[in-house]
VOGU-3710 file (C-alpha; in Angstrom, 3 decimals, decimal comma):
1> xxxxxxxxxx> -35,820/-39,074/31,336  -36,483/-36,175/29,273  -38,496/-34,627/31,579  -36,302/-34,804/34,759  -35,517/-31,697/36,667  -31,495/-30,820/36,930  -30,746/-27,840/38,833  -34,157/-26,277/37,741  -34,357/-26,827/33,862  -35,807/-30,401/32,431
11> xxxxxxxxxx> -32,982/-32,571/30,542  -34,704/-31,814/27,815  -33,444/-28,522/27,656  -29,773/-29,727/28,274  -29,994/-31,965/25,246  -31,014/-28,556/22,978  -28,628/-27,362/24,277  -26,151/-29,658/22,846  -27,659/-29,889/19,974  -27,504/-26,362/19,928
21> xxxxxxxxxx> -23,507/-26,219/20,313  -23,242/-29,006/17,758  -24,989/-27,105/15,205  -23,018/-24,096/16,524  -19,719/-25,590/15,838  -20,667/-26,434/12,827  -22,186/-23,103/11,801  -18,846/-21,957/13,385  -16,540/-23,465/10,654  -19,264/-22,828/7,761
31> xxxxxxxxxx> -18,157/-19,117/8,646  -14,990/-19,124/8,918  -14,067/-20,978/5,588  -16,821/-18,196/4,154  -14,481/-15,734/5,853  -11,218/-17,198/4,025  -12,508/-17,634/0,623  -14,451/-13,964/0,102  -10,835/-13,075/1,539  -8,591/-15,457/-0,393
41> xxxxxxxxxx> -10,465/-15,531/-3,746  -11,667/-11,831/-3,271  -8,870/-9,951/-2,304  -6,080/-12,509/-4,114  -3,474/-11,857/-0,932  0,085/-12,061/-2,008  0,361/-14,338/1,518  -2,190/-16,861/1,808  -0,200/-19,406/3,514  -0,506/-17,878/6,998
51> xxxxxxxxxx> -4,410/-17,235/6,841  -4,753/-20,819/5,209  -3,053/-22,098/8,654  -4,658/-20,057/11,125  -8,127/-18,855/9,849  -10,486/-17,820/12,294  -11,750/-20,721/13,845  -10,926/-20,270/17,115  -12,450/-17,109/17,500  -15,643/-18,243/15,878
61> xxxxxxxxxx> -15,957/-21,593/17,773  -15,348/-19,040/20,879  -17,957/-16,351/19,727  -19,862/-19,529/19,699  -20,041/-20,729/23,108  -20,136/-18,113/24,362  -23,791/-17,407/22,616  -24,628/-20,708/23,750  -23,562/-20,366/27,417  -25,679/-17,065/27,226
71> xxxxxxxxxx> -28,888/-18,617/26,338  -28,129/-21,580/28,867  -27,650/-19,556/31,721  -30,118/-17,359/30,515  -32,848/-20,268/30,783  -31,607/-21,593/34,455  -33,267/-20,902/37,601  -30,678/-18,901/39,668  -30,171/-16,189/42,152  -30,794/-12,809/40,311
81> xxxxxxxxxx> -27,144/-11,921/41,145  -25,031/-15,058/40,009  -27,685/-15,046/36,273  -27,292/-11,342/35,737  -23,452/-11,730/36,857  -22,941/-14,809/33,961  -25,544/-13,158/31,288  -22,703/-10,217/31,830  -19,885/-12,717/31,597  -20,867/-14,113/28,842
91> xxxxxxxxxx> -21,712/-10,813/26,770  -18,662/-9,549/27,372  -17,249/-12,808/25,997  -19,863/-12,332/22,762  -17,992/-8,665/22,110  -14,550/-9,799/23,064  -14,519/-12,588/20,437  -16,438/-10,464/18,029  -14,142/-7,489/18,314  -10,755/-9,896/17,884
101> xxxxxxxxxx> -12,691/-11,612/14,374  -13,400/-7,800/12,814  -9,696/-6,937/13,761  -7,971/-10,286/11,920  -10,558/-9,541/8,915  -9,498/-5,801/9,126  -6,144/-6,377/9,644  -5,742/-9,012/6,773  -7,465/-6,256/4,782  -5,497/-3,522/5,533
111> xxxxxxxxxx> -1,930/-5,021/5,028  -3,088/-6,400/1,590  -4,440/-3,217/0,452  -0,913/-1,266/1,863  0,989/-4,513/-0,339  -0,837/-3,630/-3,223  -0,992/0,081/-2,857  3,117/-0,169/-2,823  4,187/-3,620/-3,978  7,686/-2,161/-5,545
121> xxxxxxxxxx> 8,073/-1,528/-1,336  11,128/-2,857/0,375  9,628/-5,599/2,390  11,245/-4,236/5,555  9,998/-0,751/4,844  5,911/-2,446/4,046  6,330/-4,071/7,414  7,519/-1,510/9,436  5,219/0,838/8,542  1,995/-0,837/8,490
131> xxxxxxxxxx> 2,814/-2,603/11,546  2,991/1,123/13,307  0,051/2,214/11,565  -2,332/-0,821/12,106  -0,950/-0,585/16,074  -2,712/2,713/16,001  -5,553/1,445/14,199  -6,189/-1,177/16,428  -6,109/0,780/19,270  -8,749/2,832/18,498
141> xxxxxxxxxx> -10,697/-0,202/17,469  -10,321/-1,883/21,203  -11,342/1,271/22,639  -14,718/1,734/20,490  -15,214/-2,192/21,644  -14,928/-1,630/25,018  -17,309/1,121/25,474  -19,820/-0,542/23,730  -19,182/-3,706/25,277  -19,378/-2,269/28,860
151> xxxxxxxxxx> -22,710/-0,201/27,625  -24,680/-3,369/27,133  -23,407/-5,376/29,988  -25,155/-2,328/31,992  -22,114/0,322/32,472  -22,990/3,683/32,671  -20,567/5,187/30,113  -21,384/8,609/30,323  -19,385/9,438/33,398  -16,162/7,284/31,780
161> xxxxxxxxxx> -16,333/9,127/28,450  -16,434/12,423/30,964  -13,528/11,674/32,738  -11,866/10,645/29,828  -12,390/14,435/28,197  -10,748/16,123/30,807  -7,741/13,348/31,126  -7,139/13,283/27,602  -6,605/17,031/27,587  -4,265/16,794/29,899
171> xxxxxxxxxx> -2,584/14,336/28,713  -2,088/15,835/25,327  -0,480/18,903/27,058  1,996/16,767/28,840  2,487/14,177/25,626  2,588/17,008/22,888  6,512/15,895/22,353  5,609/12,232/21,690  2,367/13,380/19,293  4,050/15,656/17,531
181> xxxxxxxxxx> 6,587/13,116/16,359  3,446/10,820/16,072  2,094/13,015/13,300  4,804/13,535/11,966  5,219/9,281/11,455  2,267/9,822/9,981  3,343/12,408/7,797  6,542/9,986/6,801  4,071/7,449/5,941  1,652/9,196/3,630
191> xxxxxxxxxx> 4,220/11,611/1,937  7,251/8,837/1,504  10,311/11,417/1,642  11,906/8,288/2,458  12,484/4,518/2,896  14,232/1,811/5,060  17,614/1,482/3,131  17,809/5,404/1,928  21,024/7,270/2,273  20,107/10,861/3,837
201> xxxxxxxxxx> 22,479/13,839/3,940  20,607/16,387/6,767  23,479/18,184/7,488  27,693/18,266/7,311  27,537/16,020/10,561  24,383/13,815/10,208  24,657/11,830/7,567  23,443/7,720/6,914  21,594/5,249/5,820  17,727/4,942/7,235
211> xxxxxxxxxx> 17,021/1,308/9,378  14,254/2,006/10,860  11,048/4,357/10,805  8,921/3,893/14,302  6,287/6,219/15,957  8,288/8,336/17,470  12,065/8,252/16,185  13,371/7,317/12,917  17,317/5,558/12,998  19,789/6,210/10,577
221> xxxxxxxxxx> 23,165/4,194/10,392  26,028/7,075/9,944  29,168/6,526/7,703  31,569/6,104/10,682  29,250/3,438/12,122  27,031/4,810/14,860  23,298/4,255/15,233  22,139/7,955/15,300  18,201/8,378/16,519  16,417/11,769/15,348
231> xxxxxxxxxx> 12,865/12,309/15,829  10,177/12,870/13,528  8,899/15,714/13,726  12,886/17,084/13,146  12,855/14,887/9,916  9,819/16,673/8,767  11,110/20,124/9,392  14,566/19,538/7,713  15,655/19,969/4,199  16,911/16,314/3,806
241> xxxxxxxxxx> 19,068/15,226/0,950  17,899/11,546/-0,293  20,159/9,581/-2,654  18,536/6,594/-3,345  16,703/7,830/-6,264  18,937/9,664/-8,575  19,939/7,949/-11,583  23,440/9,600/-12,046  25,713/11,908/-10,338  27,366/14,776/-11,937
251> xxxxxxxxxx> 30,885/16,030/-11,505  32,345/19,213/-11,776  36,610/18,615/-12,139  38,661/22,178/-12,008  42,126/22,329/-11,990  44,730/25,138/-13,804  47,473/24,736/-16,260  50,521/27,277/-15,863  50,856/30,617/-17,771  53,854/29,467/-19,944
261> xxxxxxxxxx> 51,304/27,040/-21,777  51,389/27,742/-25,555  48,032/28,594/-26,888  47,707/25,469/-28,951  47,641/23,586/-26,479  45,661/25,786/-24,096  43,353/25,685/-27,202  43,679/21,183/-27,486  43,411/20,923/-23,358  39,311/20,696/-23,933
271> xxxxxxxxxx> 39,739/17,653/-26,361  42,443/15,840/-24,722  39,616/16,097/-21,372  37,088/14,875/-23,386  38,632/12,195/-24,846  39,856/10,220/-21,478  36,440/11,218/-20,592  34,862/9,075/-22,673  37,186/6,480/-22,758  35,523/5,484/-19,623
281> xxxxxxxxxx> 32,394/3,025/-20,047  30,714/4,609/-16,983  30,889/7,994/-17,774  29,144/10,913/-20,207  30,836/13,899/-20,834  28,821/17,097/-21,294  31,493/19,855/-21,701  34,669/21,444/-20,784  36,031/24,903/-20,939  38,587/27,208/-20,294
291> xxxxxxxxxx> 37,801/29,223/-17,351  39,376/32,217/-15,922  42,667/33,410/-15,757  43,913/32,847/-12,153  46,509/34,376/-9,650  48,733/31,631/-11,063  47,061/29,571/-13,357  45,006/29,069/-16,344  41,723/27,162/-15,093  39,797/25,111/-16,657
301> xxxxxxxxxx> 36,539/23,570/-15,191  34,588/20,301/-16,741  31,801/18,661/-16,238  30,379/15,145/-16,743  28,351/12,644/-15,351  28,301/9,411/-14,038  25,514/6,812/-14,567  25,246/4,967/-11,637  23,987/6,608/-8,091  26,568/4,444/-5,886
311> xxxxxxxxxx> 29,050/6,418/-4,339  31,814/3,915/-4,815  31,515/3,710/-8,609  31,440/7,211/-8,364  34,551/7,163/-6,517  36,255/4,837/-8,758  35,106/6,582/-11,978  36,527/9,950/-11,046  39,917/8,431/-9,555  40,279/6,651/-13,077
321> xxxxxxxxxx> 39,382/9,965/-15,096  41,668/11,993/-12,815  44,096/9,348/-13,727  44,028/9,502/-17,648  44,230/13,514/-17,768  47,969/13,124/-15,332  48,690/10,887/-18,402  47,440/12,766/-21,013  49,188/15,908/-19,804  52,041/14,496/-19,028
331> xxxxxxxxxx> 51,930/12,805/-22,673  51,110/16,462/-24,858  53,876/18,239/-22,618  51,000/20,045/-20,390  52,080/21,337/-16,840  49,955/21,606/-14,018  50,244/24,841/-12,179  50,026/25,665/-8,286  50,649/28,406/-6,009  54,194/30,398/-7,268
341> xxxxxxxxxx> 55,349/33,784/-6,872  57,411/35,547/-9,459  59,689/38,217/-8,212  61,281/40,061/-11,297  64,428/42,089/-10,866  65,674/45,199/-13,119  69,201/46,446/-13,251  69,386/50,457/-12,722  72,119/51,764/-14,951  74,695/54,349/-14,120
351> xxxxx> 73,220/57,382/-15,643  70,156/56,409/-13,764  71,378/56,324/-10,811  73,283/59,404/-11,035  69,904/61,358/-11,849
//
């Protein structure tokens, strides 16, 4: 039986073949658990769950057939047409399954190296950015495949690369908007001025928190609710005021006193500051001082600070502050001043007016 003729090859042949696939298979899942333990024990992923489940088994047990489809067809007796036709079909299926097992491994790869290279990241902000970056990435990588993929199913490249050269300069003139926000995502990415969940001041009317960096736009949540959308390349040209990492805020509090204030208590006004200052937990007084002498007022300006970066505490510290020093003044006899006019008369006498 072994040496009957099927279609032009002896059964003989067929049953290598299987034998062939078999061991295949097998050598198939041999290299993908090799693949997931140099990964998993390696590397030490922070996610090993997902690559645990998947793996890369289906792309092996495809790269797989396909090699063994290759040398089967490449053993039968066909028309020169219909082999070289399959020998291409199947090469192209040898490079296609190849190409998708060095992306996962890459890919894998590259988000664990971003995780560890920033694991204090906002998981949002990891995500969002790697996922833009690897898109790129993997672009480039499909691209490379394909050329040499369509080189040794018998392509001639040379013309396509050609043709490419003068496209892609003409397509960079009309796409220079969307690269140069492109770079500058880049730019975002490497430099970190900011992060998902920042609150950026750019100017008196564009002001919010970020939600989300993408190629070419980056979308910040304003205070009064709308989703505003500014591109990149603007964010990397502004001055841009980010909150999220200061510590405290400082506060600067003026206000004036009138000019019938005694000097005592112009002289105690510092202290009596000081102390409601620091009767609040949340705040650290630096210093307060008499000013300037004003069109109608004594001023004063002090300074302190408040250790927390929210605005609200802020908010709530300075309202309480502002609070004690109406209480304290009103307490020591102290008068606030505010915008008066004193007209002073003077009686002429008699004799005066006579000269």
């Amino acid at each position: 039986m072994l040496d009957m003729v099927f279609l032009g090859i002896p059964v003989w042949k067929y049953a290598l073949l299987v034998v062939i696939l078999l061991a295949g298979i097998g050598v198939s899942f041999a290299f993908d658990w090799v693949l997931r333990y140099w990964i998993l024990r390696i590397w030490k992923l922070h996610d090993r769950g997902k690559l645990r489940r998947e793996g890369f088994r289906k792309q092996t047990i495809g790269l797989v057939l396909f090699s063994v489809a290759l040398v089967f067809v490449s053993s039968m007796t066909l028309p020169e047409k219909w082999q070289v036709f399959l020998q291409r079909v199947c090469v192209f299926g040898i490079g296609f399954e190849a190409t998708m097992i060095l992306s996962r491994v890459l890919e894998v790869l590259f988000r664990e190296y971003w995780y560890k290279k920033a694991p204090d990241r906002d998981e949002k902000f990891h995500e969002g950015f790697v996922k833009s970056i690897w898109g790129i990435i993997q672009l480039v990588l499909w691209i490379i495949a394909l050329f040499i993929i369509l080189d040794n199913i018998g392509v001639k490249i040379n013309t396509i690369l050609a043709g490419l050269g003068i496209g892609g300069i003409a397509v960079a003139f009309a796409a220079q908007s969307f690269l140069g926000d492109l770079f500058a995502f880049i730019s975002i990415f490497l430099d970190k001025p900011f992060e998902v969940g920042d609150f950026l001041v750019i100017d008196a009317d564009t002001k919010g928190t970020v939600e989300y960096i993408g190629l070419r736009s980056t979308r910040i949540r304003s205070l009064s609710g709308e989703l505003l959308i500014v591109p990149n390349r603007e964010l990397t040209s502004l001055r841009l005021h980010n909150y999220r990492h200061m510590e405290r805020r400082r506060v600067v509090i003026r206000f004036g006193v009138v000019y019938e204030t005694p000097l005592e208590k112009v002289k105690a006004i510092p202290g009596v500051v000081k102390k409601v200052i620091e009767d609040e937990p949340q705040a650290t007084f630096e210093r307060c001082h008499f000013d300037t002498f004003g069109e109608y007022s004594l001023d004063f300006e002090c300074v302190y600070y408040v250790e927390s970066n929210d605005f609200v505490v802020h908010m709530d510290v300075k309202q309480s502050i502002l609070h004690g020093i109406m209480k304290a003044f009103q307490e020591n006899g102290i008068e606030f001043a505010y915008p008066t006019q004193l007209l002073y008369t003077h009686s002429v006498k008699k004799e005066e007016k006579k000269r």
